[in-house]
DSSP file (Angstrom, degrees, kcal/mol; ACC not computed):
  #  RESIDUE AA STRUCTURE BP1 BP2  ACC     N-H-->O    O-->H-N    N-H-->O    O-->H-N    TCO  KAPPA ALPHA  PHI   PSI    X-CA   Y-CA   Z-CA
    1    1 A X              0   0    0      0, 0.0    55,-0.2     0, 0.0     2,-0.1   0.000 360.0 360.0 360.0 144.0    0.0    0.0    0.0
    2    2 A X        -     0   0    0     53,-0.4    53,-1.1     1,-0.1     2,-0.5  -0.238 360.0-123.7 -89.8-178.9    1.4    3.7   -0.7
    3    3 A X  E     -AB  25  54A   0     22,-3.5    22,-2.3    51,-0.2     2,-0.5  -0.934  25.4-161.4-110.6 111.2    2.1    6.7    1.4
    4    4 A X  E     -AB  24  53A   0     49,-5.2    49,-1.4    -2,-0.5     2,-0.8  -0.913   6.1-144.5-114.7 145.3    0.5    9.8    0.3
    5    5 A X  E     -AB  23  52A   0     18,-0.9    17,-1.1    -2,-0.5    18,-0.8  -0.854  21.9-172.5 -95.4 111.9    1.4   13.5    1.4
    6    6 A X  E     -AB  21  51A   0     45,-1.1    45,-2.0    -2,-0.8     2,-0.8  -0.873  27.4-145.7-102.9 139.8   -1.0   15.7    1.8
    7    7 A X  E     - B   0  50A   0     13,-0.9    13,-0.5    -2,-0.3    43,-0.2  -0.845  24.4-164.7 -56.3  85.2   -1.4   19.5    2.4
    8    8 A X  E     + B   0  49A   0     41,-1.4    41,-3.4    -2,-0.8     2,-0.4  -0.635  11.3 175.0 -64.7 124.1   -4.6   20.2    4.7
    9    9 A X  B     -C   18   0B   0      9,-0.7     9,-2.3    39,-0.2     2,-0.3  -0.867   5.7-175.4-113.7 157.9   -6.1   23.9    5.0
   10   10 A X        -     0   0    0     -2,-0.4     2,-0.1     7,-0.2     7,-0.1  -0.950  23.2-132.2-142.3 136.7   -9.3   24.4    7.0
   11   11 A X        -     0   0    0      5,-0.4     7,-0.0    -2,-0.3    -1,-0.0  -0.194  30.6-109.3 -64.1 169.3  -10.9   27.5    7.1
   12   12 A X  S    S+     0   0    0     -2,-0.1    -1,-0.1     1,-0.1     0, 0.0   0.701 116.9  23.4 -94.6 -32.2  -11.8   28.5   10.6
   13   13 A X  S    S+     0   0    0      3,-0.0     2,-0.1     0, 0.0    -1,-0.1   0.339  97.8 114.2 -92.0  19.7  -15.4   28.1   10.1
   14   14 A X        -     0   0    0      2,-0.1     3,-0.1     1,-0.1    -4,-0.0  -0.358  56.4-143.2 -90.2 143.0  -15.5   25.5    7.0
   15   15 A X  S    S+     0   0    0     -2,-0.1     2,-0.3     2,-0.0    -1,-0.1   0.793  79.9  45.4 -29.8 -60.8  -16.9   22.2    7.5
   16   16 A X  S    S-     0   0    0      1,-0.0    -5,-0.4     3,-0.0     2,-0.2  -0.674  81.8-113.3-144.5 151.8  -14.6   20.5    5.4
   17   17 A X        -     0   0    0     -2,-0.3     2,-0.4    -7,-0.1    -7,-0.2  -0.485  24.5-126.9 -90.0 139.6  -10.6   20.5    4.7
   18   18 A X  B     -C    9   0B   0     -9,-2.3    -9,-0.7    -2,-0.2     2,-0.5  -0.776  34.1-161.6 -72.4 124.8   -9.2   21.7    1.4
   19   19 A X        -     0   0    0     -2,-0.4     2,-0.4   -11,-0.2   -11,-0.2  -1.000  14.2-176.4-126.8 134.3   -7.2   18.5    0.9
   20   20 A X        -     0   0    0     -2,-0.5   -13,-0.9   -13,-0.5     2,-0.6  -0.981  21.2-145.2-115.9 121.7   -4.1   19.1   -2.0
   21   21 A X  E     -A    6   0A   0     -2,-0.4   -15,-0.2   -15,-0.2     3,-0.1  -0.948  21.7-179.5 -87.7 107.0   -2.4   15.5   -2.4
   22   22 A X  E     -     0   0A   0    -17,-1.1     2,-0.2    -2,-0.6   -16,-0.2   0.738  49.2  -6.8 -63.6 -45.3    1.2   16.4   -3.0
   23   23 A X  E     -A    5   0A   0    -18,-0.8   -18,-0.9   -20,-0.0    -1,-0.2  -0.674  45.8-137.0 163.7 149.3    2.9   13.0   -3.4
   24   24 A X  E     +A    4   0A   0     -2,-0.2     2,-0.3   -20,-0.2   -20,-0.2  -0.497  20.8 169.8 -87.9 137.2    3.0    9.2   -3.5
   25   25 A X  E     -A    3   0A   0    -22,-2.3   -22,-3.5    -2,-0.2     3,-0.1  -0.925  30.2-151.4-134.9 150.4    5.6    6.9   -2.2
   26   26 A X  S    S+     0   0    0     -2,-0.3     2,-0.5   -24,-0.2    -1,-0.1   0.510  83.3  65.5-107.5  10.5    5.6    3.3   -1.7
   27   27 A X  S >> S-     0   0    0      1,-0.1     3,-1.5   -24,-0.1     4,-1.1  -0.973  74.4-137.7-122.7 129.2    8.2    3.5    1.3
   28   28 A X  H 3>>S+     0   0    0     -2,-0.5     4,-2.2     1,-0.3     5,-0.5   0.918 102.5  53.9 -51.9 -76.0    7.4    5.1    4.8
   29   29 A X  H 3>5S+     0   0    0      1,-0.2     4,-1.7     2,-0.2     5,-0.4   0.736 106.7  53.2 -10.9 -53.3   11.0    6.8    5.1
   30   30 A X  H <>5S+     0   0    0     -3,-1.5     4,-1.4     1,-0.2    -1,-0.2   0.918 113.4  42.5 -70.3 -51.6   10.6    8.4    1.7
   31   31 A X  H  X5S+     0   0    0     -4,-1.1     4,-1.8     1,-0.2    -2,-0.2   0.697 111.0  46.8 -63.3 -24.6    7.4    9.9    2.7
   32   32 A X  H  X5S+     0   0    0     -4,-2.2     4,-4.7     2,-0.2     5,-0.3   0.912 114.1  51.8 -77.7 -29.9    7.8   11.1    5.9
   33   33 A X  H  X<S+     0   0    0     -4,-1.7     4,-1.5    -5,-0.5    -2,-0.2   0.989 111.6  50.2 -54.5 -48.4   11.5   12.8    4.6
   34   34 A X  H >X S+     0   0    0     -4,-1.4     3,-2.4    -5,-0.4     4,-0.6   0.884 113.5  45.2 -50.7 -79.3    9.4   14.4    1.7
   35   35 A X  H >X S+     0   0    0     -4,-1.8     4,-1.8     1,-0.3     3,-0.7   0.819 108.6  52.9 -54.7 -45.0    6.9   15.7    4.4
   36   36 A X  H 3< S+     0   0    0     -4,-4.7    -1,-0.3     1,-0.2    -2,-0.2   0.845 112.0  50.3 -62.3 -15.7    9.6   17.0    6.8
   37   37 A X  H <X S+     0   0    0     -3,-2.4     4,-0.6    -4,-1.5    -2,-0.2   0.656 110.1  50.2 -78.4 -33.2   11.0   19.0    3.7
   38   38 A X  H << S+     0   0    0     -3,-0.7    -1,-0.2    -4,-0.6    -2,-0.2   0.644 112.6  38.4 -86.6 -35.6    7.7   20.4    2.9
   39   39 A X  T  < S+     0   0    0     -4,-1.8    -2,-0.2     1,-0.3    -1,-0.2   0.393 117.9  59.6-106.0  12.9    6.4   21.9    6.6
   40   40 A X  T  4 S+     0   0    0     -5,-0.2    -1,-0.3     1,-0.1    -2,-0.2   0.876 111.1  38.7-100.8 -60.5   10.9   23.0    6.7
   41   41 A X  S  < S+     0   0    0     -4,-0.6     2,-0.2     2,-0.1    -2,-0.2   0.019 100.9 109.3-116.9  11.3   10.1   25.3    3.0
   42   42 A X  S    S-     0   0    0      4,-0.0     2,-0.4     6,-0.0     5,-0.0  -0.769  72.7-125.2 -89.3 144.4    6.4   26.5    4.7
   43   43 A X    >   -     0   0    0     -2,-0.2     3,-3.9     1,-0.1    -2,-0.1  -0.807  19.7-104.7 -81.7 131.1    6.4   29.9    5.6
   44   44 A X  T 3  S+     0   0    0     -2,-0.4    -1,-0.1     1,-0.3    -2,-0.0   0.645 119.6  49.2  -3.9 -58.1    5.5   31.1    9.0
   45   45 A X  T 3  S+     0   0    0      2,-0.1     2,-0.4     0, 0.0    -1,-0.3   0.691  81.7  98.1 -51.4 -28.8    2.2   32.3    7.9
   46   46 A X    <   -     0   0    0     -3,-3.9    -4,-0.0     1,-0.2     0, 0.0  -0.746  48.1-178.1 -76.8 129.0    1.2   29.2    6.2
   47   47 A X        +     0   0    0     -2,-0.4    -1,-0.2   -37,-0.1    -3,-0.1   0.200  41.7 129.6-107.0 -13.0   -1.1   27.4    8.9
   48   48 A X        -     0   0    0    -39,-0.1     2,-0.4     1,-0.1   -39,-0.2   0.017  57.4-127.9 -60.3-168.3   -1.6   24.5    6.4
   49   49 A X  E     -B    8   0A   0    -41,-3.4   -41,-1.4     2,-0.0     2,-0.5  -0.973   6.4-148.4-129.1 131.0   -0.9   20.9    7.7
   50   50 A X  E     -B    7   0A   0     -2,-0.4     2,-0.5   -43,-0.2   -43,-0.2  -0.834  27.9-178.6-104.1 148.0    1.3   18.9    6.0
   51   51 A X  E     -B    6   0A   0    -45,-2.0   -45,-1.1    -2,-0.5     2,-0.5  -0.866  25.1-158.2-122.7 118.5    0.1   14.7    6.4
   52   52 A X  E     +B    5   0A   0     -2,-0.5     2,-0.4   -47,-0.2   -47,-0.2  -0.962  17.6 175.7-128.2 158.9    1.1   11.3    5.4
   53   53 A X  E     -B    4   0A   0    -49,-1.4   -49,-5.2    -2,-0.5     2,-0.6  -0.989  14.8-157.2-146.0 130.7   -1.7    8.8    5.4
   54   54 A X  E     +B    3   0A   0     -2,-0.4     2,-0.3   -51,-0.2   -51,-0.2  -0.966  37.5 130.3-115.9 136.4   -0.8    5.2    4.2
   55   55 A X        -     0   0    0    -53,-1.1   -53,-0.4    -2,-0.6     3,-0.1  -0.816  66.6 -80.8-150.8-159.7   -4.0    3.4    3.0
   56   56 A X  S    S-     0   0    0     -2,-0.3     2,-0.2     1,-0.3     3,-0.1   0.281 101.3  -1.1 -95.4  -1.2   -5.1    1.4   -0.1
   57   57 A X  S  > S-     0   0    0    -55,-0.1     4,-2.3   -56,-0.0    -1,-0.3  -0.758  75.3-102.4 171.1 155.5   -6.0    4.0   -2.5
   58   58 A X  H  > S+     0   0    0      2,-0.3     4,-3.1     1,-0.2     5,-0.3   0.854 121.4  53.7 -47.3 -45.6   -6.2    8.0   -2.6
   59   59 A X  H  > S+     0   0    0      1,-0.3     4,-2.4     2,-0.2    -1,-0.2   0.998 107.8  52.3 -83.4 -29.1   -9.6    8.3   -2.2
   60   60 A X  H  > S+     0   0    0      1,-0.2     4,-1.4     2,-0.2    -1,-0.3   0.989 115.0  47.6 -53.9 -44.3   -9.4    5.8    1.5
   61   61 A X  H  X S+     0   0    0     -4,-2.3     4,-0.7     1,-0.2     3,-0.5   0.938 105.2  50.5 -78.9 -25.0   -6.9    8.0    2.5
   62   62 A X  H >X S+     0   0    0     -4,-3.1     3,-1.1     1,-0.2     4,-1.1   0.919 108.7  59.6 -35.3 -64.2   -8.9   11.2    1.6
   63   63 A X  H 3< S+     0   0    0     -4,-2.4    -1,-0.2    -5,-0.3    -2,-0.2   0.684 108.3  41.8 -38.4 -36.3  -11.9    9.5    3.8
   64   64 A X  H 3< S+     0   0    0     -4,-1.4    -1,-0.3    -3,-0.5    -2,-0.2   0.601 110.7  53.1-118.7  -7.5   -9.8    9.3    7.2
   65   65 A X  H << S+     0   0    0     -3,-1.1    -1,-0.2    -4,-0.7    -2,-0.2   0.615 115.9  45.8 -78.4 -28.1   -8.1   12.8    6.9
   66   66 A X  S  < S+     0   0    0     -4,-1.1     2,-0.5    -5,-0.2    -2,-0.2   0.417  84.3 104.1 -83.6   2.5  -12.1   14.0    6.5
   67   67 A X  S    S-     0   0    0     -5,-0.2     2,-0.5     2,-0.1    -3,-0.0  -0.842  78.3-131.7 -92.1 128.0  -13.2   11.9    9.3
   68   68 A X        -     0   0    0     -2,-0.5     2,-0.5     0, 0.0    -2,-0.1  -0.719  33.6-158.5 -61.9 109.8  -13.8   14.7   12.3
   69   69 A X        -     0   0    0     -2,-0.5     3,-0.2     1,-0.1    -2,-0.1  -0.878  14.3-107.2-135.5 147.8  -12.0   13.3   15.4
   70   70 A X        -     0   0    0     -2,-0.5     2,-0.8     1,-0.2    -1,-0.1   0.619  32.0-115.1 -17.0 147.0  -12.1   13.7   19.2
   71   71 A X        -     0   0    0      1,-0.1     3,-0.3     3,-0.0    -1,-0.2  -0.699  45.0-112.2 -52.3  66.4   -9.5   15.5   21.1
   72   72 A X        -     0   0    0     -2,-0.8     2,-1.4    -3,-0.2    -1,-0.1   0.344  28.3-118.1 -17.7 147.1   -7.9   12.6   23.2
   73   73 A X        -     0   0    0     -3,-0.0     2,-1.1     0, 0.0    -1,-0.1  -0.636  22.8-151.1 -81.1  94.3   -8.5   13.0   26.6
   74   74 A X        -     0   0    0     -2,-1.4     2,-0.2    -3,-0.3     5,-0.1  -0.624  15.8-131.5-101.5 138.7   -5.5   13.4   28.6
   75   75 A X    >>  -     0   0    0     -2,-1.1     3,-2.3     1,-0.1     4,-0.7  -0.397  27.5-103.2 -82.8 135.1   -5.5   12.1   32.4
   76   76 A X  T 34 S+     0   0    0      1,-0.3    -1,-0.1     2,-0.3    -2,-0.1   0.458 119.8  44.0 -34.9 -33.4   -4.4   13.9   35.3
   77   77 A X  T 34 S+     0   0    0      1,-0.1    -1,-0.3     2,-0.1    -3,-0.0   0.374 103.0  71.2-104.7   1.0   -1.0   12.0   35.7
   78   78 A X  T <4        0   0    0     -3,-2.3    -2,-0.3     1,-0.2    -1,-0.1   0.882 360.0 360.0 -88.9 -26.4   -0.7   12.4   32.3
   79   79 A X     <        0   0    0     -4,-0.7    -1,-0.2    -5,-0.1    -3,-0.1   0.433 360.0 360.0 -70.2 360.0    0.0   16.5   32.4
């Protein structure tokens, strides 16, 4: 299965993520180096998110960057 990199913006009141797929790798190394390279060249200003999501196809990994989820819950011995 590949590795994709993505660039997430969200609006501050949007529903939904701008998702840009920047590029595919089939090794985990490659992509995250690619991704550290990317949010290194972002400019201060830029608030997008840079991602890698490995799944089975573009559009599954599109689906689980869109899926809204919780904040974890962090425990009292955990702070």
């Amino acid at each position: 299965m590949p590795y994709y990199v993505y660039k997430i913006e969200t609006a501050e009141l949007a529903m939904l993520k701008q998702l840009d797929l920047i590029e595919t790798f089939e090794k985990f190394k490659e992509a995250k180096n690619f991704a550290r390279d990317v949010r290194a060249q972002q400019a201060e200003s830029d608030v997008a998110e840079v991602k890698v999501m490995f799944a089975d196809n573009q559009l599954a990994a599109e689906e689980m960057l869109m899926e809204k989820r919780d904040k974890p819950i962090v425990m009292e011995h955990e702070k």
